[in-house]
Every structure is written in C-alpha cells, then in structure tokens.
N, CA, C and O atoms as a GROMACS GRO file, in nm:
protein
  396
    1UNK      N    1 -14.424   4.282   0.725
    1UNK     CA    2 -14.333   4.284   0.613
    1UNK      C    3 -14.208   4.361   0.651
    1UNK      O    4 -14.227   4.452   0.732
    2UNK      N    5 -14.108   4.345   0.615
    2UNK     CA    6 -13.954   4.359   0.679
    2UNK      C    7 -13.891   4.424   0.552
    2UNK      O    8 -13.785   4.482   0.577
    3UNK      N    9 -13.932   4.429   0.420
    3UNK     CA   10 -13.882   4.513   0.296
    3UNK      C   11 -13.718   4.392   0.287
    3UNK      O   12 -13.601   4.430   0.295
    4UNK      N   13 -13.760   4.274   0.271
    4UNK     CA   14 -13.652   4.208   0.220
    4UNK      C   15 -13.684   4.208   0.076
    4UNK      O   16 -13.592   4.258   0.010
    5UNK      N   17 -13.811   4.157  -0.012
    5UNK     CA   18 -13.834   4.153  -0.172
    5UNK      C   19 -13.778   4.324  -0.174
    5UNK      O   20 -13.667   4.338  -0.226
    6UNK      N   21 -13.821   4.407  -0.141
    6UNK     CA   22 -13.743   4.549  -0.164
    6UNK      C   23 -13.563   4.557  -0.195
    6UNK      O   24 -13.493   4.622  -0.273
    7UNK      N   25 -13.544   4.484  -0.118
    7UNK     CA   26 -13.403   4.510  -0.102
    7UNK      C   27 -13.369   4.438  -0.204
    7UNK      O   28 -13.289   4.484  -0.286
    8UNK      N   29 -13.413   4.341  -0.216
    8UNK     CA   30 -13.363   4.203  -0.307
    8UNK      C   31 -13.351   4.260  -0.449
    8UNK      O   32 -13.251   4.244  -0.520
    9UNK      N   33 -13.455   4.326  -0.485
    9UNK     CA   34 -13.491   4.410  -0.592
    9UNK      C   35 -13.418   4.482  -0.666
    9UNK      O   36 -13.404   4.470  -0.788
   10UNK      N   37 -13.351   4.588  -0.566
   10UNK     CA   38 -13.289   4.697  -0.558
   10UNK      C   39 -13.141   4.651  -0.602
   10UNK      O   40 -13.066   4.702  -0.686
   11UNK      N   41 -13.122   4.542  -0.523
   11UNK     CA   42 -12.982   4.472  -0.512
   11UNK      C   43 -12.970   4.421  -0.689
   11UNK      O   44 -12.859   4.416  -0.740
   12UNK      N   45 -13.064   4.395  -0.749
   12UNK     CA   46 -13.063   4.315  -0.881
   12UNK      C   47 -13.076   4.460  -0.969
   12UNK      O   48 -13.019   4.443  -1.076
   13UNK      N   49 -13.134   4.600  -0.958
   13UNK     CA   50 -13.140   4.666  -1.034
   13UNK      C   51 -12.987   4.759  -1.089
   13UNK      O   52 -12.950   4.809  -1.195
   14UNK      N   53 -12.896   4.738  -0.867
   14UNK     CA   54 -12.790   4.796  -0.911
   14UNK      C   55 -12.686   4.681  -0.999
   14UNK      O   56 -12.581   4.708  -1.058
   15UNK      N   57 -12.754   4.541  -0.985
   15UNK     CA   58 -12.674   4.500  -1.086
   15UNK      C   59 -12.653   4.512  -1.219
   15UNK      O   60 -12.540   4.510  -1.268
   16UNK      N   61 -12.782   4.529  -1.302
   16UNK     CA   62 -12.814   4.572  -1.436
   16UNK      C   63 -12.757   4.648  -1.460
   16UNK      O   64 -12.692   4.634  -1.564
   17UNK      N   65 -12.742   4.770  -1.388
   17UNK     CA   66 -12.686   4.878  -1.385
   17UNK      C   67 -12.533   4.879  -1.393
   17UNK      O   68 -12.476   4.930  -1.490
   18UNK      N   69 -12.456   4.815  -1.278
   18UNK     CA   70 -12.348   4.776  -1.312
   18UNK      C   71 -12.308   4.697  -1.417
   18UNK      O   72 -12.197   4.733  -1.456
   19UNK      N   73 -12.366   4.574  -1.498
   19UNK     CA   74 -12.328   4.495  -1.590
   19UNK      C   75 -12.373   4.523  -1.685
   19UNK      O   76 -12.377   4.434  -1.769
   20UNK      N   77 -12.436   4.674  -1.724
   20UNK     CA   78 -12.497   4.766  -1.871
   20UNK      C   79 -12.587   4.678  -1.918
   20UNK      O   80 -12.582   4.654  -2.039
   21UNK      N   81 -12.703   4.602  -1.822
   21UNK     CA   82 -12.784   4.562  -1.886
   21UNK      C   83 -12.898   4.617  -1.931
   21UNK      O   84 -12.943   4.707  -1.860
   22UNK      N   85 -12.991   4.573  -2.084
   22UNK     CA   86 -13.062   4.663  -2.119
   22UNK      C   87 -13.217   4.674  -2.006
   22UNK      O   88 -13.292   4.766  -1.975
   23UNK      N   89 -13.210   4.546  -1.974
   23UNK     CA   90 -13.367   4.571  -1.842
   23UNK      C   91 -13.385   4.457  -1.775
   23UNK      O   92 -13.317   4.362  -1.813
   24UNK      N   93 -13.448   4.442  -1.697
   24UNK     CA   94 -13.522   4.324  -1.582
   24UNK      C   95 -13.642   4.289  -1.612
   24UNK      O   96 -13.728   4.377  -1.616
   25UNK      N   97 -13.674   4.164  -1.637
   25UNK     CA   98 -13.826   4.107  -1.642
   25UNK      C   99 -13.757   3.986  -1.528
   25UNK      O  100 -13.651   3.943  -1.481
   26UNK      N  101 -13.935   3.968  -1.528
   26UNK     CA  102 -13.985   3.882  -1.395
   26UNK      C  103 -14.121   3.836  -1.448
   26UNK      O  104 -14.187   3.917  -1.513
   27UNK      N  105 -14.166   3.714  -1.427
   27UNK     CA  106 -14.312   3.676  -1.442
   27UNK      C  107 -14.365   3.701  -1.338
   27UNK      O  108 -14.288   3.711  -1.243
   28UNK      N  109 -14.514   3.722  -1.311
   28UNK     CA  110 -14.586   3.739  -1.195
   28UNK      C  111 -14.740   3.674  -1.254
   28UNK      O  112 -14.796   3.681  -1.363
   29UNK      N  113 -14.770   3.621  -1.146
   29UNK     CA  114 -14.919   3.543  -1.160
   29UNK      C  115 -14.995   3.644  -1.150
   29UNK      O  116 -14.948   3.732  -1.077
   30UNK      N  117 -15.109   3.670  -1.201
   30UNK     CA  118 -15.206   3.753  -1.245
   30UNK      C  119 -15.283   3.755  -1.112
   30UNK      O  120 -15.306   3.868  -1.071
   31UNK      N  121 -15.333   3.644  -1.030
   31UNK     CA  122 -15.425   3.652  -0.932
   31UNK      C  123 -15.370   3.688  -0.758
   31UNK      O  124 -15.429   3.699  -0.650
   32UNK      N  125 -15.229   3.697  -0.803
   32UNK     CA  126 -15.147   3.748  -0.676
   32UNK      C  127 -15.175   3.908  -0.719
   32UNK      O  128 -15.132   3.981  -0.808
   33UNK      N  129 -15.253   3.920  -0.630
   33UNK     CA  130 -15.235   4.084  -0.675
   33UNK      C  131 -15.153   4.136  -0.612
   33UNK      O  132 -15.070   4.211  -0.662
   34UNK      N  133 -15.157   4.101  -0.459
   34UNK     CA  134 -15.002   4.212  -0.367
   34UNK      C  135 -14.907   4.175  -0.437
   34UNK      O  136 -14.932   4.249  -0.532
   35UNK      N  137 -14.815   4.119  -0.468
   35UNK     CA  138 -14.725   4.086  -0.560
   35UNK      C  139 -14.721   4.183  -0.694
   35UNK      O  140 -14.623   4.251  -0.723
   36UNK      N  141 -14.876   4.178  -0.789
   36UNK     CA  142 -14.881   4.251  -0.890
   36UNK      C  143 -14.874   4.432  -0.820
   36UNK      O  144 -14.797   4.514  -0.872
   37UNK      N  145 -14.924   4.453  -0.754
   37UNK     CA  146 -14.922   4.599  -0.693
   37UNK      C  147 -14.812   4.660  -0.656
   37UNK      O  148 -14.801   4.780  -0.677
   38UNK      N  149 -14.684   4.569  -0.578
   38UNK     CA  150 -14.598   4.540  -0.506
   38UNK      C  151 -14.482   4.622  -0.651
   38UNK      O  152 -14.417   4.726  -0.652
   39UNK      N  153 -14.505   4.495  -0.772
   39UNK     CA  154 -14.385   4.495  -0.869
   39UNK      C  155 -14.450   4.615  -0.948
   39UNK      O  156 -14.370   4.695  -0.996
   40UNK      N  157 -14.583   4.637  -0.966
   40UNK     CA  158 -14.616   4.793  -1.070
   40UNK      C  159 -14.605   4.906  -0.955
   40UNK      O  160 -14.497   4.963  -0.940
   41UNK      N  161 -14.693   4.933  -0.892
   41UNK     CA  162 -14.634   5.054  -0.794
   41UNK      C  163 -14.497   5.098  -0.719
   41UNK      O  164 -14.407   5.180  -0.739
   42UNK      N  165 -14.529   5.002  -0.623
   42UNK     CA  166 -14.402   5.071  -0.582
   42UNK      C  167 -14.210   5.040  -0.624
   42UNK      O  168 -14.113   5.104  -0.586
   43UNK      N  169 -14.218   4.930  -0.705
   43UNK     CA  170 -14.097   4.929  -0.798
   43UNK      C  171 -14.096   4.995  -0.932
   43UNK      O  172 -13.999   5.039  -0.994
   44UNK      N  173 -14.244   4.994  -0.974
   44UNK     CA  174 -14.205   5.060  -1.132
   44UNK      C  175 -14.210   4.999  -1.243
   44UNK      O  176 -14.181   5.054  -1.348
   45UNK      N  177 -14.248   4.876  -1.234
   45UNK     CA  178 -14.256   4.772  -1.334
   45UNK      C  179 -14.348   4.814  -1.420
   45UNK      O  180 -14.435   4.898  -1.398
   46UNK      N  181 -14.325   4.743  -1.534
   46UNK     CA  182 -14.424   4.786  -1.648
   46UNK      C  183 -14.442   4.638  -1.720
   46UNK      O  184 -14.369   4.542  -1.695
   47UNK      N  185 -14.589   4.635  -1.843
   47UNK     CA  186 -14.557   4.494  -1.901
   47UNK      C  187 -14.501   4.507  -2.001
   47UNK      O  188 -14.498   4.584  -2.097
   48UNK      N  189 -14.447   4.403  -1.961
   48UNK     CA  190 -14.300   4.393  -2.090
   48UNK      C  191 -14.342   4.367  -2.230
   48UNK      O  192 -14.388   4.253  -2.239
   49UNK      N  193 -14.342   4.418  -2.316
   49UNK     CA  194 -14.365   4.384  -2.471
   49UNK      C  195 -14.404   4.276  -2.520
   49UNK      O  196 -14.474   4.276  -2.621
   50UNK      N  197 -14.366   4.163  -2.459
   50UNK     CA  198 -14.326   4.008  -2.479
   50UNK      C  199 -14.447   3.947  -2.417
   50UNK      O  200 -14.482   3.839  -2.465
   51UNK      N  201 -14.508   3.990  -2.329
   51UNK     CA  202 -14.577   3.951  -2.235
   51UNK      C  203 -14.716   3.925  -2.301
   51UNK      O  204 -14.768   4.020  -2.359
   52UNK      N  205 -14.795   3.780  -2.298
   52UNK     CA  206 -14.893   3.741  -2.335
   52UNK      C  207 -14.972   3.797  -2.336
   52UNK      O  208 -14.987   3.852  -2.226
   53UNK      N  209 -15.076   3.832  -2.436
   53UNK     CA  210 -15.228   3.893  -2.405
   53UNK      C  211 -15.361   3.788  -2.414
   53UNK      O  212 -15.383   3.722  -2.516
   54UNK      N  213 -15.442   3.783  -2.301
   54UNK     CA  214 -15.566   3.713  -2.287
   54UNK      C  215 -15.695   3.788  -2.454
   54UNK      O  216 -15.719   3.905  -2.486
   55UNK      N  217 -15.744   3.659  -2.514
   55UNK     CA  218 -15.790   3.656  -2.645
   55UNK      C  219 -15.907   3.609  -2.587
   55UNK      O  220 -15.928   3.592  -2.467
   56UNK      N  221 -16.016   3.580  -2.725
   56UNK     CA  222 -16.121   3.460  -2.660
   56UNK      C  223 -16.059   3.327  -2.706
   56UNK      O  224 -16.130   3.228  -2.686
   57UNK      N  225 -15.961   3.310  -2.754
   57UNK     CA  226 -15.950   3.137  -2.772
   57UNK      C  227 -15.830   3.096  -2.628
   57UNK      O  228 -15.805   2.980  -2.596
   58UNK      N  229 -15.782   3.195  -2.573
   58UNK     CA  230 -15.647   3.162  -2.485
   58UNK      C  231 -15.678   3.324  -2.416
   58UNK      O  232 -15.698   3.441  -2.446
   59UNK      N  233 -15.658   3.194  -2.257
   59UNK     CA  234 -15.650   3.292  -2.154
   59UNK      C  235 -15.508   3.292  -2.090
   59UNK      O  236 -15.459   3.182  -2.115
   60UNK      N  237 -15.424   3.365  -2.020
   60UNK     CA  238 -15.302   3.358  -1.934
   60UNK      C  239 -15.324   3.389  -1.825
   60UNK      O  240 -15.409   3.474  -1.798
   61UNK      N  241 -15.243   3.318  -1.725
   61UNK     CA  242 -15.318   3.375  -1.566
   61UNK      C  243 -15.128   3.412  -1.538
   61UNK      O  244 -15.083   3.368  -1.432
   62UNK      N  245 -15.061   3.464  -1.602
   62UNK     CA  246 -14.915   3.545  -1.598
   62UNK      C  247 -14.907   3.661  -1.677
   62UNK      O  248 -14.975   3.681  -1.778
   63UNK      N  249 -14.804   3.753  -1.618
   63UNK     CA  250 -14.783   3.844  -1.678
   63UNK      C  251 -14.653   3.876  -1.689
   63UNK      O  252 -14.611   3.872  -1.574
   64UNK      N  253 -14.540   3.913  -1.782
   64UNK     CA  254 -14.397   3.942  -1.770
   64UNK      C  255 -14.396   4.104  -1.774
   64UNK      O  256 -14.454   4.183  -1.849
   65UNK      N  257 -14.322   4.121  -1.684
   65UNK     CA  258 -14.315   4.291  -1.637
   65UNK      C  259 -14.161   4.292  -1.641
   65UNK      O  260 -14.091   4.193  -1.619
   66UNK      N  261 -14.122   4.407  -1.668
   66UNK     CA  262 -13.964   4.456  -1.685
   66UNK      C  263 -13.963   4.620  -1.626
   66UNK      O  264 -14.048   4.697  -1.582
   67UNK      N  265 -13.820   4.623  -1.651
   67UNK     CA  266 -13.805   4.768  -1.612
   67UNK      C  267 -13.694   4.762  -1.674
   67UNK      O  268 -13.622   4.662  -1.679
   68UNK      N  269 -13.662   4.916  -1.752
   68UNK     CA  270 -13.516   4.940  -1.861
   68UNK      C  271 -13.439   4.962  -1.790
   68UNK      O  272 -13.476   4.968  -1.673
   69UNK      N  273 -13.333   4.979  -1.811
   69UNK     CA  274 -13.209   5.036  -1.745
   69UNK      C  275 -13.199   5.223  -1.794
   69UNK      O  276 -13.172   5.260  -1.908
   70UNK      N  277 -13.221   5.291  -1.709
   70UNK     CA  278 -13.259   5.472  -1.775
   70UNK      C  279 -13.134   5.496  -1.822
   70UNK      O  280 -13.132   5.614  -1.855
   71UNK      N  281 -13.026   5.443  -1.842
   71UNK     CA  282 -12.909   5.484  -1.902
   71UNK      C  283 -12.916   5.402  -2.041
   71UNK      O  284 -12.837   5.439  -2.128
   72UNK      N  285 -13.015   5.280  -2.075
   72UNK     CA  286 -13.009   5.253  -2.200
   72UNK      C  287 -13.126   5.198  -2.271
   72UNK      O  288 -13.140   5.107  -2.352
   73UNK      N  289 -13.223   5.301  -2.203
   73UNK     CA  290 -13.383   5.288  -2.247
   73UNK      C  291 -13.369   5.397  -2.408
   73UNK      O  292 -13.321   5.510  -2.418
   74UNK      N  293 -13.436   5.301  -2.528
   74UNK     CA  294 -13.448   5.376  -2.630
   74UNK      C  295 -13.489   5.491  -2.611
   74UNK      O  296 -13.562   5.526  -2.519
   75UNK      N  297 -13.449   5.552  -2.691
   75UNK     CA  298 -13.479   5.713  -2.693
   75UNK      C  299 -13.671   5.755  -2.732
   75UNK      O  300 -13.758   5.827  -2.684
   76UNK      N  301 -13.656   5.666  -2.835
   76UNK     CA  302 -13.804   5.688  -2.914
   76UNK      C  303 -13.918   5.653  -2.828
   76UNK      O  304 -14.029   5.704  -2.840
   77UNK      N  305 -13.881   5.555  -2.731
   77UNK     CA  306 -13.995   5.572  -2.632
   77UNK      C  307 -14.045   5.660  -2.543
   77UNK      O  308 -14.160   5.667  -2.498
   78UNK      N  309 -13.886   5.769  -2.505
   78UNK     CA  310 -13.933   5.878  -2.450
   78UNK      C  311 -14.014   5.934  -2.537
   78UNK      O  312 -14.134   5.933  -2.510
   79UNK      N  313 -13.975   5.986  -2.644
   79UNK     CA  314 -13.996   6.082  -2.726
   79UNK      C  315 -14.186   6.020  -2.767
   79UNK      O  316 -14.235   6.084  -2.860
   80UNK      N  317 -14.258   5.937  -2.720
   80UNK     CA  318 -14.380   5.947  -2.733
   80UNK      C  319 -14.466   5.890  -2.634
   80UNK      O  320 -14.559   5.811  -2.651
   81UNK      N  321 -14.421   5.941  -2.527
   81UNK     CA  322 -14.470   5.963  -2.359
   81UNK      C  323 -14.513   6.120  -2.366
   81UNK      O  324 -14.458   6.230  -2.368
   82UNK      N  325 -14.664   6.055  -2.372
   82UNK     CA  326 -14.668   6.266  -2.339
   82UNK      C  327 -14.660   6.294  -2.182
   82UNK      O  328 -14.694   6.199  -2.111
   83UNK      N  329 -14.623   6.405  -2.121
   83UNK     CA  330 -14.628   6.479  -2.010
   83UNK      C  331 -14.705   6.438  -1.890
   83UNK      O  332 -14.655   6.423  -1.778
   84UNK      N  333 -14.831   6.421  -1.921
   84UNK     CA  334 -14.973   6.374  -1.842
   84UNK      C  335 -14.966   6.239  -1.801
   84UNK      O  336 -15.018   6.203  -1.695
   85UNK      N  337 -14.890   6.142  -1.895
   85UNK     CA  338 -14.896   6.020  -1.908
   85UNK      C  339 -14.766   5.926  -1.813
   85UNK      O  340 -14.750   5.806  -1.795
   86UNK      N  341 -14.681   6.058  -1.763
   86UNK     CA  342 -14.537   6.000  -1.693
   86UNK      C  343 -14.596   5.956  -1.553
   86UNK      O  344 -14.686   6.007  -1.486
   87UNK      N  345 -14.494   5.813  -1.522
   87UNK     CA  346 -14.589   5.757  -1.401
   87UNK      C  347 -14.514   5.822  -1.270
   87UNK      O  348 -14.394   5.836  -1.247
   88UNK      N  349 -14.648   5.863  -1.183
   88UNK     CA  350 -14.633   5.909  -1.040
   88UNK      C  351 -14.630   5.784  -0.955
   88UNK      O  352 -14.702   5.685  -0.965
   89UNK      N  353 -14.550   5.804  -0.885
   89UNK     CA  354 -14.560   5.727  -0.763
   89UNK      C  355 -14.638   5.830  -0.624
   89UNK      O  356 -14.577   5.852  -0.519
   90UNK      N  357 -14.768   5.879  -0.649
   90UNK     CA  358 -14.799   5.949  -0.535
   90UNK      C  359 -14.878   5.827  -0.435
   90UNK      O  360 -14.875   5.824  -0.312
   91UNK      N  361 -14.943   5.738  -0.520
   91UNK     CA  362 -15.020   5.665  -0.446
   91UNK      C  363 -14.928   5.560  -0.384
   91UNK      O  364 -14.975   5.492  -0.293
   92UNK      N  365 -14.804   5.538  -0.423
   92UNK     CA  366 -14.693   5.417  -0.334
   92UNK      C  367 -14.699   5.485  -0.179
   92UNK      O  368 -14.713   5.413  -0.079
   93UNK      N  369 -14.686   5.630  -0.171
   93UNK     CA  370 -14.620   5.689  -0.028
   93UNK      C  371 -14.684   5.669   0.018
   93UNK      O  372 -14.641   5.689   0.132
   94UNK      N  373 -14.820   5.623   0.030
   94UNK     CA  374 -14.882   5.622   0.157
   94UNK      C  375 -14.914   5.458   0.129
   94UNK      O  376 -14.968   5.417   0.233
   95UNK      N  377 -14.903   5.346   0.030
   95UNK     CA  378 -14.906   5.258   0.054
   95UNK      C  379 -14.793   5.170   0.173
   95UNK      O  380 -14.690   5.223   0.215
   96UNK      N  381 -14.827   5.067   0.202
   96UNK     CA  382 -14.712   4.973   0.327
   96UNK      C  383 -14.634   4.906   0.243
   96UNK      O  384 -14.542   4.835   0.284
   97UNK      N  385 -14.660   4.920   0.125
   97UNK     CA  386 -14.546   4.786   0.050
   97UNK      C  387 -14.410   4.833   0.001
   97UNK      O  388 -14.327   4.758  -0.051
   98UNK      N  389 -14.391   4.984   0.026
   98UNK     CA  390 -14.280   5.046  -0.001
   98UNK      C  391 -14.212   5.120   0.104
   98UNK      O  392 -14.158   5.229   0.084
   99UNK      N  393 -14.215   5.052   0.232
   99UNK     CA  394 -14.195   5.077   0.352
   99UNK      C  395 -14.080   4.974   0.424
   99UNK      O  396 -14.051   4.988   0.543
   0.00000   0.00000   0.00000
C-alpha cells in the first residue's frame, strides 16, 4: 500500500475546509472490512446520522460514514461527549493503513 486513498482523502478534507463545508460522507460496504477499518480508524469517520440501520424485516450490507468540518461541527454535540468517550487514535499508530 503506497497511502494514495490517504492522500486522496486528505486532499478532499482540505477541500471542505476550504469551501466551508459542513462534512464528508462516503458509503462503504459493510463486508469490506479493510476499507471499513481504513475510513473509522485511521481517518476518523463516524456513521453518519442518515445511515441505514439493519431491523428484522430489512437488512443493509452499506454504511454512510461522514466526518464534520471542526470549524462547523454543532456545538451541542460537543457539549454531550463525555471525556472517556473522545476517540483515540492509539490503536491506528501501530496499524499499516495509516502509513
């Protein structure tokens, strides 16, 4: 792996950033897991609000993950993140997918 999806990434986040957008979603297939590991660990992704939930009448084999822009992430979501609950990236550093 050569860290091109990294870059690619990065390249689209400083765009958001530049064009004051409020966040980035992306779909990802559920059974790709390097992919799923790839976009929650070591980028930071989270599931997006919007994003389907598996029931007993309907299953989804996708998931939509986003990430805010920290210059225009609501406030109120900080404000009920407790302390314990803020995400570490300790386990990315020694993973290869953020390399």
């Amino acid at each position: 792996r050569k860290g091109l999806g990294k870059l690619m990434m990065k390249m689209l986040e400083l765009i958001m950033l530049k064009a004051d957008m409020v966040k980035i979603m992306l779909t990802c297939f559920k059974h790709n897991e390097a992919a799923s590991k790839f976009f929650k660990t070591c980028l930071r992704y989270e599931v997006d609000e919007t994003s389907p939930y598996d029931t007993v009448y309907e299953q989804f084999d996708y998931e939509i993950l986003s990430r805010y822009n920290p210059k225009r992430k609501p406030v109120e979501d900080e404000e009920n993140v407790p302390a314990a609950a803020a995400p570490q990236n300790q386990s990315c550093k020694k993973s290869a997918c953020c390399n």
